[in-house]
N, C-alpha and C positions, 0 to 999 in steps of 0.2 A: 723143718725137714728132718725127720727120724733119721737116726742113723750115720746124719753126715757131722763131720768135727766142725767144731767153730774156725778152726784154721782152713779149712775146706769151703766152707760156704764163705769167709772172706776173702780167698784166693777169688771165687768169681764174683764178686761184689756187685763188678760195673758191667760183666760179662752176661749178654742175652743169651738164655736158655735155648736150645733146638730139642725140643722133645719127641716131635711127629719119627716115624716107622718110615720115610721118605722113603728108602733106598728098597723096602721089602715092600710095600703097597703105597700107590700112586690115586692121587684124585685126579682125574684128567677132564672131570668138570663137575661143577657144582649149581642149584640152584639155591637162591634166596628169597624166601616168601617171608615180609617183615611187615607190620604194622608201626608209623610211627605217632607217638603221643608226647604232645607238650608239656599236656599238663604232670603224668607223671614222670617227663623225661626217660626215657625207656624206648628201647625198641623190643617188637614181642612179634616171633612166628616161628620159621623152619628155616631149617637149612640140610640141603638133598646132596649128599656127597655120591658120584658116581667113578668108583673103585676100582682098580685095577693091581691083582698083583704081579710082580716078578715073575716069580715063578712058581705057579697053583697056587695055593693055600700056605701063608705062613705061618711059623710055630715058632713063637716067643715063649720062651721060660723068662723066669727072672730075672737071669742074666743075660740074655738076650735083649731087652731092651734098649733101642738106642741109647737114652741117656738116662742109667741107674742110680744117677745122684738125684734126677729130678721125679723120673718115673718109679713110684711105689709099687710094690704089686696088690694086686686085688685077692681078697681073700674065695677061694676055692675056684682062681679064676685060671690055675694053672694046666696047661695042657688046649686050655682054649688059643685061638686063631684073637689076633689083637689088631686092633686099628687105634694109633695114638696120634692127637693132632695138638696144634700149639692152641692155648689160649689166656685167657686171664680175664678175671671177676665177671665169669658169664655164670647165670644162674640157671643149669639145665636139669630141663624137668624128665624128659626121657629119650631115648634112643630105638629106631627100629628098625630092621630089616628088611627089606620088599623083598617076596618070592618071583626071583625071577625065571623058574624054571619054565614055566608055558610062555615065555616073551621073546619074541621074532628079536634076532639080532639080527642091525641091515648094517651094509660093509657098504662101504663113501667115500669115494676117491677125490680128487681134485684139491682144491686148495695151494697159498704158497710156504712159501719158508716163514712168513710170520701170521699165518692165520688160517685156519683150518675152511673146509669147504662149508655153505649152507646148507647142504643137505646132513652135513653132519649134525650140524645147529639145531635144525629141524626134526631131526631124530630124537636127540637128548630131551627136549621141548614135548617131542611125543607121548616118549616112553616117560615123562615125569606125569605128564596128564594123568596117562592112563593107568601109574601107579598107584597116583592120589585118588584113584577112584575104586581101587584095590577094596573088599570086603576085608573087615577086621580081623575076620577069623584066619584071612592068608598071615599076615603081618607077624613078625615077631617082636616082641619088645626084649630089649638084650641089658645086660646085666652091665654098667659101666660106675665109671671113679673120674670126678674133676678134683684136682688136685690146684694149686697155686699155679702151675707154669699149664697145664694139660688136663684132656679130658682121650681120660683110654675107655676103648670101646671092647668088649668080649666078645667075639662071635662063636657060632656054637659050629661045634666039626662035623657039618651035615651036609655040607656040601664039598667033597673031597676036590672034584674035578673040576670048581668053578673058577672061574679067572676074573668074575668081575661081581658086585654088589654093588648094592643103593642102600645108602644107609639115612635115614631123616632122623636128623635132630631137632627135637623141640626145646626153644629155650628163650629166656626173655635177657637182655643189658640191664646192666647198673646204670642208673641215674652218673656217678662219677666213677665210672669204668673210662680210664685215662685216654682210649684211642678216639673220642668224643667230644666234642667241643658244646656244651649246649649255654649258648649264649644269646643276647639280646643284637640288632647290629645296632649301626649309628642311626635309624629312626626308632630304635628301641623296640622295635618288631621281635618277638624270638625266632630263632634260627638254631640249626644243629649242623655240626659236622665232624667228618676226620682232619685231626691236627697232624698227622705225622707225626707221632708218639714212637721215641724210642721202641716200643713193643707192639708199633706198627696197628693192625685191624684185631689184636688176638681181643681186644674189649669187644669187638662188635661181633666176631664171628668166629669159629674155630675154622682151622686151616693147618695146612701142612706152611709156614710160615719160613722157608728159605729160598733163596736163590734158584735152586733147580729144578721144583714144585713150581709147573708152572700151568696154568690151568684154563679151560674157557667157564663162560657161566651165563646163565639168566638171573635176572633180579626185579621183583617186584614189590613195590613200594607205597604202603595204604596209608595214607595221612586220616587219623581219627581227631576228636574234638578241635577244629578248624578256629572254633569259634568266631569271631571278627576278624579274622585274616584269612587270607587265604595264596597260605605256601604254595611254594612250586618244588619239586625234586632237580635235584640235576645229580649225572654219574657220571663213571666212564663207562659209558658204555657206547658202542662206536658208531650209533645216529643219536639222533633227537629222540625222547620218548616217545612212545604209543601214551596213549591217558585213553582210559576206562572207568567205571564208575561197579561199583560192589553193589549186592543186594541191598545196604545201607546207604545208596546214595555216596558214599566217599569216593574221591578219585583213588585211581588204582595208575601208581606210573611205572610203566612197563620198560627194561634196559636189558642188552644183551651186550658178548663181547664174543667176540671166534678169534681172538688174538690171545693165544696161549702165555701167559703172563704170572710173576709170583701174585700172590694174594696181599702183600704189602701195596702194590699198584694201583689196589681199587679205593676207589673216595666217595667220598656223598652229600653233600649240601643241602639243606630244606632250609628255606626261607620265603620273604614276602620280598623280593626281590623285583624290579623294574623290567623289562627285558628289551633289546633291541639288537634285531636279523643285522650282522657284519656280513653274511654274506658277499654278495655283491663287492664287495671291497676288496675282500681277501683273493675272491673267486679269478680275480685279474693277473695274480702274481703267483697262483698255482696251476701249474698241471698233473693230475693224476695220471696214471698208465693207460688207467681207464678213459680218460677224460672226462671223470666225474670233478664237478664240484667242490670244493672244499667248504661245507657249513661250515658258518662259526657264530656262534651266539655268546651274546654280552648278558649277564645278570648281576645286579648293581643296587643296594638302597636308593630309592628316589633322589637323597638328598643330594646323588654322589653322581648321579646318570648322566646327567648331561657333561659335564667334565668328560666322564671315561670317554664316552660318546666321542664326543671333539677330538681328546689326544691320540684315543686308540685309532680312529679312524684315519689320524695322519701319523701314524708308526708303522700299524700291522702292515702295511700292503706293500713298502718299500725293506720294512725287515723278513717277511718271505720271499722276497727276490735277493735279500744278500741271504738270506738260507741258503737260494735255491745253490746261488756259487758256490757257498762254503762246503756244503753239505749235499745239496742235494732237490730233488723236488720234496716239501714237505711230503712225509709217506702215507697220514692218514687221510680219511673223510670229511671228520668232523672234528670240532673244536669247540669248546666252550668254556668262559673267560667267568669266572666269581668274583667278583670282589667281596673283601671277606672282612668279617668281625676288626675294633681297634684292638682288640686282645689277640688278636693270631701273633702268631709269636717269629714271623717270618715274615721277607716282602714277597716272600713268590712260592706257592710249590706245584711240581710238574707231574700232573700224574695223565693216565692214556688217556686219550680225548677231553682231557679238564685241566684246566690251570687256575688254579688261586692264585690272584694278586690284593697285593695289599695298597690303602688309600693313600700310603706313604711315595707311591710312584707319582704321585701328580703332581707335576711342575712343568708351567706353562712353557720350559724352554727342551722339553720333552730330556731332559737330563738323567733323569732315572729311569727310563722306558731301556735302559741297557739290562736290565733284570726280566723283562718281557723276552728282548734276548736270550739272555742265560737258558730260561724256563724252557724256551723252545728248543735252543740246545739239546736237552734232557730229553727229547723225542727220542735222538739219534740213540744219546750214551745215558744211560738206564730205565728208558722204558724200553724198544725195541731192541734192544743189546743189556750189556750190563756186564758188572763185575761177579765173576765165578764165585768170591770169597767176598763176604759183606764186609770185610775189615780192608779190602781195597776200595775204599769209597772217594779215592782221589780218582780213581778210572773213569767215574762221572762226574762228580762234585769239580775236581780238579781243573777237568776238561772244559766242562762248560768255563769255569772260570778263565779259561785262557783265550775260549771263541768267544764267549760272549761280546768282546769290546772288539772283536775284527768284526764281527756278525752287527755291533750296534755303528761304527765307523762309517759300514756301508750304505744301512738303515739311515742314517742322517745324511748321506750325500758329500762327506768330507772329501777335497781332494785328498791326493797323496800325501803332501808333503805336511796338510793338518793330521791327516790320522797319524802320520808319524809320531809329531812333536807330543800330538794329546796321546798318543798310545805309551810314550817314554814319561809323561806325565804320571799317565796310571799307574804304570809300574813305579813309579818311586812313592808312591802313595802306597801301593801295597807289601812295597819293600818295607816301608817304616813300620807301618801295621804289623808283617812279620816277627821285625822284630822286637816289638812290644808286644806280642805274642808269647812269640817262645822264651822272654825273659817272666812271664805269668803262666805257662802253663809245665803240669807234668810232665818229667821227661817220657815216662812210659807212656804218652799221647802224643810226642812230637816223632813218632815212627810212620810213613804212609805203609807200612806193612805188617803190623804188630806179630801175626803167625810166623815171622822167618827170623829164623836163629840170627846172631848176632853176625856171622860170614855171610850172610847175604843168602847162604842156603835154604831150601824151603825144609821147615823141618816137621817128620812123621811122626810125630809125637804131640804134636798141636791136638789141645781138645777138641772135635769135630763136634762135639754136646754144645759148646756155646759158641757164640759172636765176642771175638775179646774187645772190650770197651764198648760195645755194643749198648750198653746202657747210660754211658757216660758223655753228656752234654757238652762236655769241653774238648773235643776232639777238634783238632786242626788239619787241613789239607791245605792250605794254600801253597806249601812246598810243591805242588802239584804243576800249579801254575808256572813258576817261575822256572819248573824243570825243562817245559814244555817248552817255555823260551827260551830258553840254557839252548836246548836243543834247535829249533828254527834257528837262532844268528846263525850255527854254526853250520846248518844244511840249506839254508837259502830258504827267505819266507816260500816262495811259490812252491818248490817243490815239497817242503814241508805241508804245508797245507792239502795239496793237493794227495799225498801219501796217508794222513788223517782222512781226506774225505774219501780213498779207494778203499782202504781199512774198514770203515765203521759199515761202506754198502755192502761190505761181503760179508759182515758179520751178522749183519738184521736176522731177530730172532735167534741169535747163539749168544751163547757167556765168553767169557775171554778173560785172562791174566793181565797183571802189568808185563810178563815175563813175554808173553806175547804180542803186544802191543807193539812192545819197543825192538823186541826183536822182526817185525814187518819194517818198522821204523828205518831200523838201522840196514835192514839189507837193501830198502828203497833210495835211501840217500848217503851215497857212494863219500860225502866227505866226513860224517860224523866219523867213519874208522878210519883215516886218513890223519883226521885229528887226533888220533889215537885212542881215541874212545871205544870204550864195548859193552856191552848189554847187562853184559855180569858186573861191571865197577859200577856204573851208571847206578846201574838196579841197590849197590851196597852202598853209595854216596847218597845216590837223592832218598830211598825207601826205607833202608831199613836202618839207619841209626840214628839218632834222635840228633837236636841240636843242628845250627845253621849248616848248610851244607858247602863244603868248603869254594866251592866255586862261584857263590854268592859272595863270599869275603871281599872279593873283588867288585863286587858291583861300585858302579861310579856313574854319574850324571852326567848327560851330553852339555856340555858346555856351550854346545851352540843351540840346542834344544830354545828359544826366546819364551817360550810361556813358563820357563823353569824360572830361567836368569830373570824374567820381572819379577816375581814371589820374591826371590834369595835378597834382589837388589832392595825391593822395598822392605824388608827383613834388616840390610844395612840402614836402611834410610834413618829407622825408627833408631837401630842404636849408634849411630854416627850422631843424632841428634838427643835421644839422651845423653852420651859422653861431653857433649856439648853441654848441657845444663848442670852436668858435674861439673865441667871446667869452672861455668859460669859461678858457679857459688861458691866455691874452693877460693876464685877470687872474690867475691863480694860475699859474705853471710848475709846484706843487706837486699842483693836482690832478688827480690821476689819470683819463681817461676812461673812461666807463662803455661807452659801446658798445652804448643805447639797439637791443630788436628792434626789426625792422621788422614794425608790425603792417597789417594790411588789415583794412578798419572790415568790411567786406562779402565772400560770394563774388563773385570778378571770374567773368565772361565768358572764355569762348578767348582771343574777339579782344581782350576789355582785355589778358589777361596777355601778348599779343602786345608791345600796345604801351607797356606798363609796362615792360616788359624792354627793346624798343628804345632806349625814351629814357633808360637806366639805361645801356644801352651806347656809347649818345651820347653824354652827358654827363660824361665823364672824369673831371671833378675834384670829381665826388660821391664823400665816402669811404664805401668799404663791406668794414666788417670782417669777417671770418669768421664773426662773429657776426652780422652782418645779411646775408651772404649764406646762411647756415644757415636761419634766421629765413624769409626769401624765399623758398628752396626747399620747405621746410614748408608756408608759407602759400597758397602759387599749386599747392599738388599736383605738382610738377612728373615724378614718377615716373607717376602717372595720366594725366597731362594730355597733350593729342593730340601730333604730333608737329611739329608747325609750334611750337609752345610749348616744347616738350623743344630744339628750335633754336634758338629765341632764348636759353633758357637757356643752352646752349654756348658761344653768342656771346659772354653776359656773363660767362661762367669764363674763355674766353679771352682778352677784354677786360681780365680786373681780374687776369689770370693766377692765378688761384684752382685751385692744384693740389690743396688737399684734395679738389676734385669732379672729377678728372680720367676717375675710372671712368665719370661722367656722358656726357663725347664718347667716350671708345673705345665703350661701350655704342651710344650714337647711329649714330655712322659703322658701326656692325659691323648695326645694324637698320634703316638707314632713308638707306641708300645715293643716295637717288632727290635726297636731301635736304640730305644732306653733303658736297657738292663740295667747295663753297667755303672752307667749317670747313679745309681743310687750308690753304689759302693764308694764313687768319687763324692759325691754328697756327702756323706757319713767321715769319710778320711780328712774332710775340710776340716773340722773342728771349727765348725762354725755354726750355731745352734741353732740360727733360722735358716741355715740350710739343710741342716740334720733334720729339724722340723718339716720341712718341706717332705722329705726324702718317708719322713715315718706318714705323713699325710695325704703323699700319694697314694703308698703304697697299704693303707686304710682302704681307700674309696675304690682300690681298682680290685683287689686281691683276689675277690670272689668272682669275678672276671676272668682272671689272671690263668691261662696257661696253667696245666700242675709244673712242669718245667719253669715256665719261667716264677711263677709263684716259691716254689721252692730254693731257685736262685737268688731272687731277691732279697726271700726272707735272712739268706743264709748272709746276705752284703748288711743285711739292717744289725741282724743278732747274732752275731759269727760263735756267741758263747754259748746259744742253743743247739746243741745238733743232733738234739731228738727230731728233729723236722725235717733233716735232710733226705729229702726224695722219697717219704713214706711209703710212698704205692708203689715203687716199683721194684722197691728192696726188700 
């Protein structure tokens, strides 16, 4: 980047670019006409931006440009009308103008707060048609610059008084343009999709790439060279596809959205995928306004179908009626469930009408379907709402993390007084994690609000150019959570709750603050300031300074909690009874140790055997023989048992460097990728050479698989002394 200091461009190191002209010219819909190809992994067509500016015609000089660290200017382009939109490693071949001056503008009323009318839909649909049938000689080809972060567009000053354009961009993706996933699944079929890449869709499309650009769209999608397979598309887009067939015989699958949304929201899947109608199911536990239907369609590798089949079909239908409490009637139509690649680097992610789940959910005692939760969660708080400011990502993230286990509680049919005890469980499970967190992570990362000065003030001088840590993998929000419940004890679950779900339905389709949030919060429930609490300390305790928050210092464990006290208790057993064997030998050097199993009075819970493991891995100078590590993996099921449990187990093989179970982590890391980052850093730290070996041989066979994220991670855990490789693509 010309021009800029090397202290400049490391100041935003981790920090995402915002380049697009947002504020002076708006896309207010787009379409997408793609062709996809396996063989050269690429996607190759158009993309039809339909423009609106502010106010008439804008005039960017050089200095003008939203973000002048990122945006260069074009040579003899000054004085021209600009359009700059976000993107990255897209290869565009040219840019054009449609003459719209002989085109009937129709004016279309109706619609709600989160979705524009059909007739609007149908217009934009129209007038693309009748574009792409425009004679060449109307068309202008315009004069444009992709740069690393953006691709700015010149327009020519010929239309003084126009308020809107269509501009078609021709361009084809990289094979490893990072928003991309092109991978094989578990029947080795290939497959392609978005990962949710810190830089979001700017690899597969250019876009106005923020928060407040928020846009509808068409999209159609040509699967070329099929060969022996025969892919299916899935989007968000808010039915089922249309499927059409090209002059070439190829299907052509057809998606739309009229829900105004950023362009990070959209996703897309091709693969050889299974399918099977949830309908019916789900249809029981929803009511729409309309009293439409809720579709919802499963796509799945064969290998994996009947499983999802089984457990989904007995989660989804009881976890949309604790939706319906928590929250609300689910808001959309249609739904559609992926499961995805063992390289996705996630268990779940939520996007409008799609959810990826990962195969790491399956466990026959539906124990991880609390992440199916979460994901739907993410309907409410950031797909039809959302955070104003991308660096408030506890406003979603956060949030779901706090309903998801009142939302999964319900879903399993727990009385009260179980969801209590396993909900005081959770939390000290995720206590701990905290803080083994924030003793591993940056302090300038353990802020939920990194733009507000250090009093808690928002502060005007924030770069508005970037996302700060926006590029940065290690970001924590769990603070988020436990604010949340800071806050319920203190204002009573029910009405808490109930103030969250009147909050999030008035918000549908707007942005929102934390500053907001909590201040609805706090005037809804009459004891939080009674406690003497206020919006402004809250906001400078839990938000914005790094490091535990002092009111967590106090957390402490129900002592009558009983799923707690059996863990802790068999935790005494094991060292009451080693002390015992010290005794024994202290008196005799001659007798031999027995090596006493470990028995479990009880079946434990997921989350006890969570935390039975942890604190076994804790506590170092507990001995545990091959015989009581045998014993333990017997007893806990740890070959059945979900996969948050088969990790903790790992943890304690590589802990106690227990190579007889070593098939235990290569198995783990080769299944449940989403989950086994770390496992290799902990490998490499053992000092133990067939573990190290493992650790350097997994991460052989998967890497080319592997996430650029998580691949860049790993690498970083194996060879901490190379850090030429740290995150190449997106630095």
């Amino acid at each position: 980047m010309e021009g800029i200091s090397s202290k400049e461009q490391n100041k935003h190191e981790f920090d995402l670019p915002l380049s697009s002209n947002f504020f002076d010219v708006k896309v207010q819909h787009f379409v997408i006409n793609l062709s996809c190809s396996f063989s050269s992994r690429t996607f190759k067509g158009s993309l039809t931006i339909f423009c609106n500016f502010n106010n008439g015609n804008i005039f960017c000089s050089d200095k003008e440009v939203v973000n002048p660290e990122i945006v260069a200017p074009i040579t003899n382009s000054k004085g021209s009308d600009l359009i700059v939109l976000d993107c990255f490693a897209l290869d565009v071949d040219s840019c054009m103008l449609y003459d719209l001056h002989k085109k009937d503008s129709h004016v279309c009323t109706g619609g709600t707060s989160i979705q524009i009318a059909q007739c609007c839909m149908e217009n934009y649909l129209l007038k693309y048609e009748s574009l792409e049938k425009c004679p060449i000689e109307s068309i202008n080809f315009l004069e444009f610059h992709v740069s690393k972060h953006y691709l700015k567009i010149c327009l020519p000053n010929v239309y003084p008084n126009t308020s809107e354009v269509v501009i078609k961009i021709n361009y084809k993706t990289f094979h490893d343009g990072p928003s991309l996933m092109w991978t094989k699944d578990q029947n080795l079929s290939p497959c392609v999709l978005t990962c949710g890449h810190q830089l979001n869709n700017r690899s597969l499309f250019p876009s106005q790439d923020m928060p407040q650009a928020m846009s509808t769209w068409h999209c159609s999608i040509t699967l070329t060279d099929r060969g022996i397979h025969e892919p299916v598309v899935v989007m968000t887009g808010e039915t089922p596809p249309t499927v059409t067939e090209n002059q070439n015989g190829d299907p052509v699958f057809h998606f739309s959205s009229s829900y105004p949304m950023p362009s990070s929201t959209l996703a897309i899947a091709v693969g050889c995928w299974k399918f099977t109608d949830l309908t019916a199911l789900c249809s029981t536990e929803h009511e729409n306004t309309d009293k439409c239907m809720l579709s919802c369609h499963l796509y799945s590798p064969p290998s994996l179908h009947t499983q999802f089949v089984d457990q989904l079909s007995r989660y989804l239908p009881p976890c949309l009626k604790a939706l319906k409490t928590v929250l609300g009637t689910y808001p959309l139509k249609h739904l559609s469930l992926v499961i995805v690649p063992e390289c996705f680097d996630s268990l779940g992610m939520a996007c409008p009408h799609l959810m990826f789940l990962s195969q790491s959910l399956l466990c026959e005692d539906l124990s991880m379907m609390y992440r199916v939760s979460h994901e739907l969660c993410h309907t409410w708080f950031g797909i039809l709402t959302g955070s104003r400011c991308w660096t408030e990502e506890w406003l979603t993230e956060g949030v779901c993390c706090y309903l998801e286990f009142i939302v999964h509680a319900m879903a399993m049919q727990w009385g009260e007084q179980e969801a209590k005890v396993r909900a005081e469980l959770r939390a000290l499970i995720k206590y701990r994690l905290l803080k083994a967190e924030m003793s591993n992570t940056p302090e300038h990362l353990q802020t939920l609000r990194p733009n507000e000065s250090n009093t808690g003030i928002h502060s005007e001088v924030t770069d508005d150019a970037f996302v700060k840590n926006g590029l940065d993998p290690e970001k924590n929000v769990m603070q988020g959570f436990f604010l949340l419940s800071h806050l319920e004890h203190i204002a009573g679950k029910d009405l808490f709750l109930h103030t969250i779900k009147t909050f999030i339905n008035q918000q549908l389709g707007q942005l929102f603050t934390s500053q907001e949030l909590l201040q609805f919060i706090f005037d809804e429930c009459p004891k939080l300031r009674l406690a003497g609490l206020t919006v402004d300390q809250t906001c400078r305790d839990w938000l914005d300074c790094p490091g535990m928050p002092e009111a967590l210092s106090n957390f402490s464990v129900n002592e009558s909690n009983n799923l707690i006290q059996q863990v802790y208790g068999q935790v005494s057993q094991l060292r009451a009874r080693a002390s015992h064997k010290r005794t024994r030998k202290q008196r005799s050097s001659s007798l031999k140790p027995t090596g006493a199993l470990i028995e479990i009075q009880r079946e434990l819970v997921a989350d006890q055997c969570l935390l039975l493991l942890d604190l076994l891995v804790e506590d170092s100078r507990l001995p545990l023989t091959p015989a009581h590590m045998a014993s333990l993996r017997r007893s806990l099921h740890v070959t059945e048992a979900n996969a948050e449990v088969q990790h903790s187990w790992c943890e304690l093989v590589v802990a106690r460097r227990a190579v007889r179970w070593v098939r235990d982590v290569q198995v783990f890391l080769y299944r449940h990728q989403a989950l086994g980052v770390y496992l290799y850093g902990e490998l490499m730290i053992s000092e133990t050479p067939r573990l190290q070996q493992l650790a350097r041989t997994c991460y052989s066979h998967l890497q080319d698989s592997m996430s650029e994220g998580t691949r860049t991670t790993v690498r970083s855990l194996l060879f901490p002394e190379d850090t030429s490789t740290r995150d190449q693509v997106i630095l």
